[in-house]
N, C-alpha and C positions, 0 to 999 in steps of 0.2 A: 507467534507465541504470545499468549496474553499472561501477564504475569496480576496477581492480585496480591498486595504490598500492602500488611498491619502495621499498626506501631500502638504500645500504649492502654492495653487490654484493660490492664490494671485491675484485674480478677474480676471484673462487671460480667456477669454471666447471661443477662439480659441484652446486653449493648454484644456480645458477642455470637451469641447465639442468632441475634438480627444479622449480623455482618456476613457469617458463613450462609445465611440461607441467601443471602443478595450475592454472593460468591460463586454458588452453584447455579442460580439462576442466569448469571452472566458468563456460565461456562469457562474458568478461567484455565488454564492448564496449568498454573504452578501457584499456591501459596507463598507467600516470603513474610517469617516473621521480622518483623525489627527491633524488638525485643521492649523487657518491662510488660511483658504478662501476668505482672504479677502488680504487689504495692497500692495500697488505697484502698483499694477492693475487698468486700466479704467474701470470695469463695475462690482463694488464689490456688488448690490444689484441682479444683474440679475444672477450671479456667483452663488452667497449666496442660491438664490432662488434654482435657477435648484441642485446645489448641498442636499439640504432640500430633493426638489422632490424626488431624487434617494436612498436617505437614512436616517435613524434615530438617527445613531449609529456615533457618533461626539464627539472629545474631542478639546476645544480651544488654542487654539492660541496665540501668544503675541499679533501679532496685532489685532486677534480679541480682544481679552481682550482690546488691547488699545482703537482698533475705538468705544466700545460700554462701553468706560468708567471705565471699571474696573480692568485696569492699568495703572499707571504713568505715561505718554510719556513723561517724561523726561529721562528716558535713553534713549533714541531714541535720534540720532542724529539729528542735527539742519534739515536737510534735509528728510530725514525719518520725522519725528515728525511733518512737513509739509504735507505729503502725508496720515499720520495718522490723521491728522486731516480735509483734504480733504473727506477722506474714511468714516470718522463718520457722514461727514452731508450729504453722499450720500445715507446714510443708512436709511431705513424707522424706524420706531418707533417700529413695530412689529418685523422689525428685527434685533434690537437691544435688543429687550426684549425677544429677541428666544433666540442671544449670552449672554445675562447675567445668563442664567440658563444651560448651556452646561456644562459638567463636565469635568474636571482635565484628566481624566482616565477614560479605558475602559477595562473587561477583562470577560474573557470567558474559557472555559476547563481549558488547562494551556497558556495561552497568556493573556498578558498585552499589551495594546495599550495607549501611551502615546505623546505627541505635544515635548518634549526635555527631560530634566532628570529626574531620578525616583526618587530622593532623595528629592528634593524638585519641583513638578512638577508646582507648581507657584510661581515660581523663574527664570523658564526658562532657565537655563544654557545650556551649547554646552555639548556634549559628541563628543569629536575629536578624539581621540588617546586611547590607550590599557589599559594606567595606569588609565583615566578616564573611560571607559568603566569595569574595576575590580570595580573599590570602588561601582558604580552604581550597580551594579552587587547584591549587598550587599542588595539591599533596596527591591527586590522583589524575592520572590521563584518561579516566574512562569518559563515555559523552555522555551518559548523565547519571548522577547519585541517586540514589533514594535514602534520607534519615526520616526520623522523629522527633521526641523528646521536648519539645518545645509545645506540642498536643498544637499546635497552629500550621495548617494548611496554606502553603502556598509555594511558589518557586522562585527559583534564578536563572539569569536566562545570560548566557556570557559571549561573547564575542571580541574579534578585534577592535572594534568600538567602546566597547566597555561591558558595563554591567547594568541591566534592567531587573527590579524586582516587578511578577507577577501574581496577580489573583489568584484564586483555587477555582479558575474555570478550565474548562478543556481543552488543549490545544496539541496543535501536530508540532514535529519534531522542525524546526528549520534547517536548511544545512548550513554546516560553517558554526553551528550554535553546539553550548553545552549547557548543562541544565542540573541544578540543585532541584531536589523536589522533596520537600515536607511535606508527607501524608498525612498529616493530623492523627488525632487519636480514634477509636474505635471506641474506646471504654472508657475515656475521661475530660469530653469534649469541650472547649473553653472560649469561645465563641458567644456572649451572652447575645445574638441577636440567632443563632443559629446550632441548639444542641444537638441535633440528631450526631449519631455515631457516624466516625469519617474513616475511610480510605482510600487506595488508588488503585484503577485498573492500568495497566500499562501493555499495550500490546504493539510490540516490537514488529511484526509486518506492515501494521498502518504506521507506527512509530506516533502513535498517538496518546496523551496523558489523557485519564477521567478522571475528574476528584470524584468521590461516590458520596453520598449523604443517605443515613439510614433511621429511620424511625428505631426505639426501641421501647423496652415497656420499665419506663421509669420509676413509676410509685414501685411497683414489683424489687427493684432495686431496692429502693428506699427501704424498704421491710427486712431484706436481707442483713444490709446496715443494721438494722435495729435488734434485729433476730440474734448477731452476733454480738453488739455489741460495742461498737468500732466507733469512738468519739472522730469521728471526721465527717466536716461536711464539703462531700467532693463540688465544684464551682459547678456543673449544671443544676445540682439540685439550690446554690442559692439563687442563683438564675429564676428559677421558678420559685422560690421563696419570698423573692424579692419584694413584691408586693405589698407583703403579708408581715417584713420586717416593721418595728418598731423603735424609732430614736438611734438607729445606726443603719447603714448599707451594705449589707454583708459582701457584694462584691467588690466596693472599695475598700475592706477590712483586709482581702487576697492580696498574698504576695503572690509575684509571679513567678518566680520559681521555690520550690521548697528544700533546695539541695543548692549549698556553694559550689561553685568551683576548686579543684585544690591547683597550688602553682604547681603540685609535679602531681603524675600518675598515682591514687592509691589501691588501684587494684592489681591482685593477686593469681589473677587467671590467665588462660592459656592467651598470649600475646603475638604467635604464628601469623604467617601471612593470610591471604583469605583464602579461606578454602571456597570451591564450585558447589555452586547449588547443584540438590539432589530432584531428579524428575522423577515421575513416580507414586504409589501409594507409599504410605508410610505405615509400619505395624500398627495397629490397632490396641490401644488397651480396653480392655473390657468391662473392669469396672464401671466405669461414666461414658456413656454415651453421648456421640458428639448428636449438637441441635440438630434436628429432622428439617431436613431442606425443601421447599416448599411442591407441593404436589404437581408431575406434570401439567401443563396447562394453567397451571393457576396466574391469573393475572395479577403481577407486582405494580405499585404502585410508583415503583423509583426505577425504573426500567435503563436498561444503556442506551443513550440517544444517538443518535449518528455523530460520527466525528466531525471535526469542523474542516473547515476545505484546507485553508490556512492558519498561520499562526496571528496575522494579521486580522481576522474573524472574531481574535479574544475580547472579549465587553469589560472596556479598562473605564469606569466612569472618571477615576484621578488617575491621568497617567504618572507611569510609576516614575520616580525620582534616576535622570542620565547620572551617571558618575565617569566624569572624566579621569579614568588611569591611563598612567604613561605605557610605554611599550614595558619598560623592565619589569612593571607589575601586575601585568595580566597575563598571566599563562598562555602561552600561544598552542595551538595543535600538535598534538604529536610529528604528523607529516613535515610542519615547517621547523623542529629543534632538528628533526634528522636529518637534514639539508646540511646542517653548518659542517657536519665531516666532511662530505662533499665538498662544497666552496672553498673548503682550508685546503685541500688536497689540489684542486688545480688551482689554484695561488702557490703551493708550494713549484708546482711542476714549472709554471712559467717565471718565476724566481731564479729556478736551475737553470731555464735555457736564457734568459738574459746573463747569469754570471757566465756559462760558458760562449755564449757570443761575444762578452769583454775578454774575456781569455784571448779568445782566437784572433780578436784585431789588436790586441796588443803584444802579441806574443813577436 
């Protein structure tokens, strides 16, 4: 099963339109959205749509949640919280009433597919670093995540040793291992050495990750922004601007994230457990047509590379940072918490038979 895992669209209908056609060219059999298809972007209904078109299998967003009401934009910053609420009234009524029923969570065999943290996944928090990616670690038994939300590609790779953070290059599954994986974004890439649009092949017979990298048609973007009207300059386009700035650095001027954290949950939607990814087509709407996927035969230039033999193959130029956790802080495997019924139950049995052997020789 090859699964192909968005996050981050952010209504970029150029970065998205590139990502479905390297989608179908790589044959994937399931889409999974990870939600925030919408926010930042000039054309979040036509995005929304064609994204529908292609797939079933969706978990939300903060900004979804914000643009369709059922979250606070008040942590959103002053500027954000403008674009959120631009984004809501470009929205149709239907399809806002598609994102108020879209679930938290998605999961399947053993994979969990998630929009930010597993602990409280409508709270939205970051997982940035090793010591947050352990505690997360904690809140689901699948062997490996899939999130977003941080638009930064890379993974975590956990065992009874500890915890390793990895690059965004390809690697196979190890056994005994489980795996945090940031897809990066598709539509709001933030990588100033490397814009193309990102996300992940995952194909569950090889049990192999790809990070994918997509060309798409940027200035074309840029016109959109302008065409609408939308005071925002998303971080790749200052990337390319950067040059051309004068008397300031517009990518040191970026915060990194443009949305607080709140200490409790303030979203308002469906909080159920995770529902199962749907296989399949998905109905069609007719209106907007999804991107035209590239003609048979046609030679792509970002093609899927063979997978790597091992995990030991990954090209770490800085290996990544050990962190030494104790036993009570690292999640151990399923297999090994189910043991301990086990082990307490013949302790209790030879307990019984030592008490009834003192019985008998003192009786």
């Amino acid at each position: 099963m090859r699964y192909a895992i968005i996050s981050d669209v952010h209504a970029n209908w150029q970065a998205w339109s590139a990502v479905l056609a390297d989608i179908h060219a790589n044959q994937a059999d399931a889409i999974i959205c990870l939600g925030d298809v919408v926010g930042y972007g000039p054309r979040p209904e036509e995005v929304l749509t064609s994204v529908r078109q292609a797939t079933r299998n969706f978990v939300i967003g903060n900004h979804d949640a914000a643009a369709c009401g059922m979250l606070d934009a008040s942590i959103f910053n002053d500027h954000a919280r403008s674009v959120v609420h631009w984004t809501g009234n470009q929205l149709s009524a239907e399809s806002r009433a598609f994102l108020q029923q879209v679930p938290l969570t998605l999961e399947t065999e053993d994979i969990l597919f998630v929009h930010a943290e597993i602990q409280h996944p409508d709270r939205f928090g970051y997982i940035e670093n090793e010591d947050e990616a352990v505690h997360q670690f904690m809140y689901s038994q699948a062997n490996i995540i899939f999130f977003g939300h941080t638009h930064k590609p890379l993974a975590y790779s956990l065992n009874s040793d500890g915890i390793k953070k990895l690059p965004d290059s390809d690697f196979h599954l190890a056994p005994g291992h489980r795996y945090l994986v940031n897809v990066g974004s598709a539509g709001e890439p933030r990588d100033p050495k490397d814009i193309r649009a990102r996300y992940v092949l995952y194909d569950s017979t090889r049990r192999a990750v790809y990070f994918r990298k997509v060309k798409f048609d940027v200035e074309a973007y840029r016109q959109d922004l302008q065409q609408v009207g939308l005071n925002i300059q998303p971080y790749f386009l200052s990337v390319i601007d950067h040059e051309a700035s004068q008397g300031r650095n517009p990518i040191e001027a970026l915060s990194d994230h443009m949305m607080s954290v709140p200490e409790k949950p303030l979203f308002t939607g469906n909080k159920t457990a995770a529902q199962k990814i749907i296989l399949g087509d998905s109905p069609a709407p007719t209106h907007v047509p999804a991107p035209t996927p590239p003609a048979p035969g046609q030679k792509l230039m970002n093609s899927l590379p063979p997978p790597p033999v091992t995990e030991k193959s990954i090209p770490i130029t800085n290996p990544p940072r050990q962190i030494t956790t104790s036993a009570s802080t690292v999640p151990k495997p399923a297999q090994n918490q189910s043991n301990f019924g086990f082990v307490v139950f013949i302790l209790g049995v030879i307990l019984a038979a030592l008490t009834i052997s003192l019985l008998i020789l003192f009786a």
